[in-house]
Structure formats: structure tokens, C-alpha cells
C-alpha positions in Angstrom: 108.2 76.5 110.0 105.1 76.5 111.4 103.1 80.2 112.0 103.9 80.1 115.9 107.5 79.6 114.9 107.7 82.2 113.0 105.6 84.3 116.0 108.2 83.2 118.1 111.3 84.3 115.5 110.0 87.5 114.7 109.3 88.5 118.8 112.7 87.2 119.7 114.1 89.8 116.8 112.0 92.6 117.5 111.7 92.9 121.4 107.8 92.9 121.1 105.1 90.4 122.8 104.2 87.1 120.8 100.7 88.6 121.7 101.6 91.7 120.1 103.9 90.0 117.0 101.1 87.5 116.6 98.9 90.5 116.2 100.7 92.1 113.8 101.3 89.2 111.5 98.0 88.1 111.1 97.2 92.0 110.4 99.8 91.9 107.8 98.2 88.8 105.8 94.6 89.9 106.6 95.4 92.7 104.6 97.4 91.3 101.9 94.4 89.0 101.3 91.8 92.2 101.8 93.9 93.9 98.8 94.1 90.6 96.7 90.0 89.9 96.9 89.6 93.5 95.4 92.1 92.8 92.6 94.8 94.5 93.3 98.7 93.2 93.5 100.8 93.7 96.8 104.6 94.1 96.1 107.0 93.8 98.9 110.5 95.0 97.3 113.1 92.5 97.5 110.9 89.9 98.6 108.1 89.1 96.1 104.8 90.2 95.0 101.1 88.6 95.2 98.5 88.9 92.8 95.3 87.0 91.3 95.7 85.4 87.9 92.2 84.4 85.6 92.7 80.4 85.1 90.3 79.8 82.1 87.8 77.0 81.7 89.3 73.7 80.7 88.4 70.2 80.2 89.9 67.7 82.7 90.1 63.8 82.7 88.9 61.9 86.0 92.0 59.4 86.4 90.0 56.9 87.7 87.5 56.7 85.2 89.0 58.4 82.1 85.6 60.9 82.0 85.9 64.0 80.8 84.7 66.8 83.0 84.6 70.5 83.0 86.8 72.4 85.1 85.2 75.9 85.5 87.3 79.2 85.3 88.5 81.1 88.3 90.7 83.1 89.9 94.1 81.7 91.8 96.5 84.0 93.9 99.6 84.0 92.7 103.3 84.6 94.2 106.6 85.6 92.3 109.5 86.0 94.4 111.7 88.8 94.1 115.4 89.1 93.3 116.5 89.3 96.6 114.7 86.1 97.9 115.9 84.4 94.8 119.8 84.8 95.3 119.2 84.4 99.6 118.4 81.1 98.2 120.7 80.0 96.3 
């Protein structure tokens, strides 16, 4: 599913505009990114939560050449689903 799929799912559920659904949705993960960058973890109850996990410094091998290289540390957002999700799923 594409994002103007699920644009045009969530209008035909909710009676609103794509315009205004469209709107909405990129509100919704402009915000859940906003609250990520400044380290905090958004929870949606029975659907999952996002968060930013540290991934240390390693050392990495270049398939191609065998080299050793140094993969610097840094953050990676993160998502668990939630119970609900889980067993829809199943």
C-alpha cells in the first residue's frame, strides 16, 4: 500500500476530502518524527510504539574486499508493534 492508497482508504472511511485526509496524515507523521528527533517515544495503544535506539560503534567488513572499516555510532528509529497489531495479524 502505497501512501495515496492509504489517503484514499482512510477518506472513503472517514467522509473527509483526500485533500483534507492527506493533510492530516502527513501532520500525524510530521509530528511523530518532530517528537522522535527530540528523543522522546510516541505510543499508539494497541498499535505500537516508536522510539530512537543508540547503535554503538562497530567494526564492519567490506564484502567485496574483506577490509575492515569502522561503522560509526548513531541513532536508528525504532518500531515495536503492539498486542493488538500482533494478534490482527496472525
Amino acid at each position: 500500500m502505497t501512501k495515496s492508497d492509504l489517503v484514499d482508504s482512510v477518506a472513503s472511511r472517514t467522509g473527509l476530502t483526500k485533500k483534507d485526509t492527506a493533510r492530516t496524515i502527513d501532520a500525524i507523521l510530521e509530528t511523530i518524527k518532530e517528537q522522535l528527533r527530540a528523543g522522546e517515544k510516541v505510543q499508539l495503544v494497541g498499535f505500537g510504539s516508536f522510539e530512537v535506539k543508540r547503535r554503538e560503534a562497530r567494526v564492519g567488513r567490506n564484502p567485496k574486499t574483506m577490509e575492515e572499516i569502522r561503522i560509526p555510532a548513531r541513532n536508528v528509529p525504532v518500531f515495536r508493534a503492539g498486542k493488538e497489531l500482533k494478534e490482527s495479524v496472525l
